[in-house]
C-alpha positions in Angstrom: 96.1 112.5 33.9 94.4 114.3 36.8 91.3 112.5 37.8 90.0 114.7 41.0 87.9 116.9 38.7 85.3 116.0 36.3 86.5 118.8 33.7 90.3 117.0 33.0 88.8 114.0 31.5 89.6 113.4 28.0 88.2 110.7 26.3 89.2 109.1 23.2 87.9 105.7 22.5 90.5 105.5 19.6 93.5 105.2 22.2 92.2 102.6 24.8 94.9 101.8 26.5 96.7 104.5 28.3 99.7 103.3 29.6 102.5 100.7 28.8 100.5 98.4 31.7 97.6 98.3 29.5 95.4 100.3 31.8 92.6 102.2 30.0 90.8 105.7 31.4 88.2 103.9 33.5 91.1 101.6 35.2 93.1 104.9 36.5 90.4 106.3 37.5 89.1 103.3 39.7 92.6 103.0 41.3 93.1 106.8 41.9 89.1 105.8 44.3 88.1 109.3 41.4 84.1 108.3 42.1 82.9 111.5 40.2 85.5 110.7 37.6 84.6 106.8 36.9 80.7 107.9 36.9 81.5 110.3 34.5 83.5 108.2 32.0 80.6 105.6 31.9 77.8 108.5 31.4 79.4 110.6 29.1 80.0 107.1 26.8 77.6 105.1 24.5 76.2 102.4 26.1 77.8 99.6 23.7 81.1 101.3 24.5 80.8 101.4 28.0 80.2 97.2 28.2 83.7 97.6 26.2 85.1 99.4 28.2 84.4 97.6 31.6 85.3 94.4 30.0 88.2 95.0 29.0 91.1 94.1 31.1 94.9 95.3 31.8 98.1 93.5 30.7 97.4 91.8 34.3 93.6 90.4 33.1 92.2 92.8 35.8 89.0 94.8 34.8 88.3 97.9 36.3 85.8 95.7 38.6 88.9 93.8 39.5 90.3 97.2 40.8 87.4 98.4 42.4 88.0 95.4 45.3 90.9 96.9 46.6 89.6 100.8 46.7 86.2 100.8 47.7 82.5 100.1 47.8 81.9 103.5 46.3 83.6 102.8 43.3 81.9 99.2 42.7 78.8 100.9 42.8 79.5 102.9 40.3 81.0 100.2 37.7 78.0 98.1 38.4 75.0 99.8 39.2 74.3 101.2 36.0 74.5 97.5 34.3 71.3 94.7 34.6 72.5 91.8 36.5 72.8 89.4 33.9 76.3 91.7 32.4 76.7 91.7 36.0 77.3 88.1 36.1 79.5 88.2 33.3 81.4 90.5 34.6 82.1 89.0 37.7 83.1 85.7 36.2 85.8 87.2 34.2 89.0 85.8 35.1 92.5 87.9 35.0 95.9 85.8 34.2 96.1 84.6 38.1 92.8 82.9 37.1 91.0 85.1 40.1 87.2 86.8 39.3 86.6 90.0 41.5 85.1 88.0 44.1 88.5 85.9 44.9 90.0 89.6 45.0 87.2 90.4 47.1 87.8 87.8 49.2 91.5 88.4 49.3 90.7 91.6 50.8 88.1 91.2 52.8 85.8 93.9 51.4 82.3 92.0 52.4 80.5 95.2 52.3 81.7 94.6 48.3 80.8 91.1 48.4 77.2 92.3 50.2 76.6 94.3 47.9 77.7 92.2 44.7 75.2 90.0 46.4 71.8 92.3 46.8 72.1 92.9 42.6 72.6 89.5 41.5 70.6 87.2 44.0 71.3 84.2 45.5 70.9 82.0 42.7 73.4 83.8 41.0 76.1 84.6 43.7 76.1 80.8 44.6 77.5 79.8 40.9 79.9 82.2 40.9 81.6 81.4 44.4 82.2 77.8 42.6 84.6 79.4 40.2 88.4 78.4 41.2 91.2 80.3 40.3 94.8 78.7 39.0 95.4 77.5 42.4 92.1 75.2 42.4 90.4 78.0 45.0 87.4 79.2 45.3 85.9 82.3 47.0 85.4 80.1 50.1 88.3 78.6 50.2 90.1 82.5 50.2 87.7 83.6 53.3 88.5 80.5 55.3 92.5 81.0 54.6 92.0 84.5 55.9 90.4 83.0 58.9 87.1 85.5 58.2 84.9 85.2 60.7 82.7 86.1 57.9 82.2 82.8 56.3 79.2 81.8 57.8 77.2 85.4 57.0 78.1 84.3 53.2 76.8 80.9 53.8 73.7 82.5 55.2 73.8 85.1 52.5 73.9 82.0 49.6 71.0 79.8 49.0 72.5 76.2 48.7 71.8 73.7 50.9 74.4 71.0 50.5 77.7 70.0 52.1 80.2 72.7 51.5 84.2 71.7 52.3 86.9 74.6 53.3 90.3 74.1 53.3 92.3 76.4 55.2 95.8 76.4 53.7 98.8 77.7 55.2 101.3 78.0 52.5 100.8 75.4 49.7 99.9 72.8 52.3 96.4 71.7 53.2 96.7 71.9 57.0 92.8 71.0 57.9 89.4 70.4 56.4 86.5 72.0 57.8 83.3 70.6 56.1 80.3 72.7 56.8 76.4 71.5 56.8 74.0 73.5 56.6 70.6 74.2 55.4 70.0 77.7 54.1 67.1 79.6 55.3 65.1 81.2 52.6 65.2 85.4 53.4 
């Protein structure tokens, strides 16, 4: 399947998955970064099917939005723009077979532009429940951005509306070297 032009997509939405991996149209498409192509998939599809079609998940448990974290911000903002925040949400706390959501991938790749922009649809309220969410390894989000030593953990602390004691653990392997407990009050914006 080519994916650079609009005009060689073929869609059937009796054959869902296309390949042994379990990958449907709209998954190649994010991974092949085909903007025009993923836009076009959604449009061209009832809107019941599309919600189908960007829950469903791979023989890995990755949605499309799952993909999207490790092409680019382009390509998030086409799975999730079209969608009311609320499916956003829902979206966002699905979990693929490692137990990680899109924003543990997002955090594994360290894509905050993604997480930014994850942010400015759902709201704080929102955002701050799903950064709780820990994956098979008992992480979180926060705990992902302080193993990768992101000097961006304290623009998503600013960016969430919470004001109580929040504790990172940077790991180093599978041990727990240090603790770094964070206080803060939140500023409203």
């Amino acid at each position: 399947i080519r994916f650079d032009t609009v005009d060689s997509i073929e869609i059937s939405m009796y054959r869902p998955n296309l390949s042994f991996d379990g990958n449907t149209i709209l998954h190649h498409a994010t991974r092949s970064s085909a903007e025009g192509s993923v836009s076009a998939i959604l449009s061209h599809l009832h809107p019941e099917w599309q919600l189908s079609l960007l829950a469903r998940k791979n023989n890995d448990g990755n949605t499309a939005l799952h993909l999207a974290t490790s092409v680019d911000l382009a390509i998030t903002k086409v799975l999730v723009n079209g969608i009311d925040a609320a499916l956003c949400k829902e979206l966002l706390q699905v979990q693929n077979h490692g137990g990680d959501t899109v924003l543990h991938k997002v955090a594994r790749t360290g894509k905050l532009f993604i997480f930014n922009h994850l942010s400015h649809k759902l709201g704080k309220q929102s955002m701050s429940s799903l950064l709780r969410i820990k994956n098979s390894h008992d992480n979180t989000f926060m705990h992902l951005m302080a193993e990768q030593n992101s000097l961006f953990v304290g623009e998503v602390l600013r960016s969430i509306q919470d004001a109580e004691k929040l504790t990172l653990y940077l790991r180093f392997g599978s041990s727990r070297c240090s603790i770094w407990t964070i206080y803060t009050s939140f500023e409203s914006s």
